[in-house]
C-alpha positions in Angstrom: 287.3 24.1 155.5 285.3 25.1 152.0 287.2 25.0 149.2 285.7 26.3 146.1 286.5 25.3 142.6 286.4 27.4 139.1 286.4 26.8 135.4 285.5 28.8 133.0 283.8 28.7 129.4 284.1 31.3 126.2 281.6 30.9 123.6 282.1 32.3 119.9 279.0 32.7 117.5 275.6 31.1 117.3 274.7 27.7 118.8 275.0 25.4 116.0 277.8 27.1 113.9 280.1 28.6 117.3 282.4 26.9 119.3 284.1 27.4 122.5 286.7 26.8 124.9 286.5 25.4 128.9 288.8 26.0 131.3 290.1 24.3 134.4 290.9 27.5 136.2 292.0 26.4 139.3 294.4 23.8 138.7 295.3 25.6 135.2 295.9 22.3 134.2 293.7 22.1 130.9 291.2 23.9 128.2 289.2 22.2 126.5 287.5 23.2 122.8 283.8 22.8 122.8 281.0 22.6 120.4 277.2 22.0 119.2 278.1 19.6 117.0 280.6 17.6 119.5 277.6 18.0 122.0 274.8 16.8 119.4 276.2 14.5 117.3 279.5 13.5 118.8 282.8 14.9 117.2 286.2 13.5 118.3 289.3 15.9 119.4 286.3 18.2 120.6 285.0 18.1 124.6 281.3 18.4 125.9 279.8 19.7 129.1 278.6 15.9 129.9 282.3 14.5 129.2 283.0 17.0 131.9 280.4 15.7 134.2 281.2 12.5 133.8 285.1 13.0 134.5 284.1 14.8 137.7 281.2 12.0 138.4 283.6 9.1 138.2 286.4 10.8 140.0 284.0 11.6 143.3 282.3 7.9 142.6 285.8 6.4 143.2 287.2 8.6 145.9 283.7 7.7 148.1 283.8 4.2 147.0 287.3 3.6 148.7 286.0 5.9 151.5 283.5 3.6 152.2 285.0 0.4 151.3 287.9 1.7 153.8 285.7 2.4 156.7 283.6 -1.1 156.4 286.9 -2.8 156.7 287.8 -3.7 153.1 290.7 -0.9 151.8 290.6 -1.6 148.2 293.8 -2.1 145.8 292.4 -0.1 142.8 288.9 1.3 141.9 288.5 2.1 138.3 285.0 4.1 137.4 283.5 5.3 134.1 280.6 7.8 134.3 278.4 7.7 131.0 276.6 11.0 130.8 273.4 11.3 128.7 272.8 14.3 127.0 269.3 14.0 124.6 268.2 17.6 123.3 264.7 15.6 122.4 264.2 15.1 126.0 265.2 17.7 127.5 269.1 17.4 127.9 271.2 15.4 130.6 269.4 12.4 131.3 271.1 10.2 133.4 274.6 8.9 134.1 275.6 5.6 134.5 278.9 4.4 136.5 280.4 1.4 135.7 283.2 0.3 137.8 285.5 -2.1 138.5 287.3 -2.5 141.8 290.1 -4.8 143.3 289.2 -5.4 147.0 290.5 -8.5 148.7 288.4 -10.5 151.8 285.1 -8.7 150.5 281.8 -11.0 149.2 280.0 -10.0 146.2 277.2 -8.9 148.6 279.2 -6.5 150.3 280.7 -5.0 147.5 277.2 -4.2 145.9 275.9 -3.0 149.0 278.7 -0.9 149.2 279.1 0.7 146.1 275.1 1.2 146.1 276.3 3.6 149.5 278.5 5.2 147.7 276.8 6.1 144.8 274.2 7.7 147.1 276.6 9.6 149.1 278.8 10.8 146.6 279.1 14.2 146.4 278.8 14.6 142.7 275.6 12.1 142.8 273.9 14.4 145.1 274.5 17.3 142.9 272.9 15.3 140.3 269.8 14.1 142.1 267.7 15.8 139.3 268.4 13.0 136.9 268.7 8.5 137.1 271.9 7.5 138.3 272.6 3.6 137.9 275.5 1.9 139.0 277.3 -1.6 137.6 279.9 -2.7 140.0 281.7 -5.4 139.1 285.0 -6.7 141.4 288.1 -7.2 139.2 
């Protein structure tokens, strides 16, 4: 079964002195203010497209990281995943994002776990959306 997704985005005015507002519209569960600045230079209180990214980046990281670590034997306790998105206007915008995560997983080596997490990061769904751009993984087990 497909299931498809929406969110939405309003923007207000030119791009550096506008702002705007992103919506989860399917789970209605947030909106988020948005703007140049926030995007640029960083602005607290304010969201960005890449913050978004990398919300839904860890988020599919960790859901196919115990999928895999499941199905090779090792069902882990906790997976806990950041996703550092990139954005550089000088070079062009998004350039990369970079999970770091931290996983409980008992009975499994430290060559397992890398190997594993190195799957997952290939067959997440979310990294193969983003196959335009570096992805690079840390994996560390807690």
């Amino acid at each position: 079964m497909a299931l498809t997704s929406e969110a939405s985005a309003v923007w207000n005015g030119t791009l550096a002195e506008g702002n705007g507002s992103m919506s989860l519209d399917s789970s209605h569960l947030a909106t988020f203010a948005y703007n140049w600045k926030a995007r640029s230079e960083g602005e607290s209180g304010v969201s960005t497209p890449e913050e978004l990214l990398g919300a839904a980046h860890a988020a599919c990281f960790s859901m196919a990281f115990s999928n895999e670590l499941t199905s090779a034997g090792f069902p882990p306790v906790r997976v806990a995943t950041t996703a550092a998105v990139t954005f550089d206007i000088s070079k062009g915008g998004i350039t990369g994002s970079h999970l770091l995560v931290s996983a409980e997983v008992p009975g499994i080596t430290a060559e397992q776990f890398q190997t594993i997490a190195e799957g997952a990061k290939t067959g997440c769904p979310v990294s193969k959306a983003l196959a335009g751009i570096p992805i690079t993984l840390e994996a560390s087990l807690a």
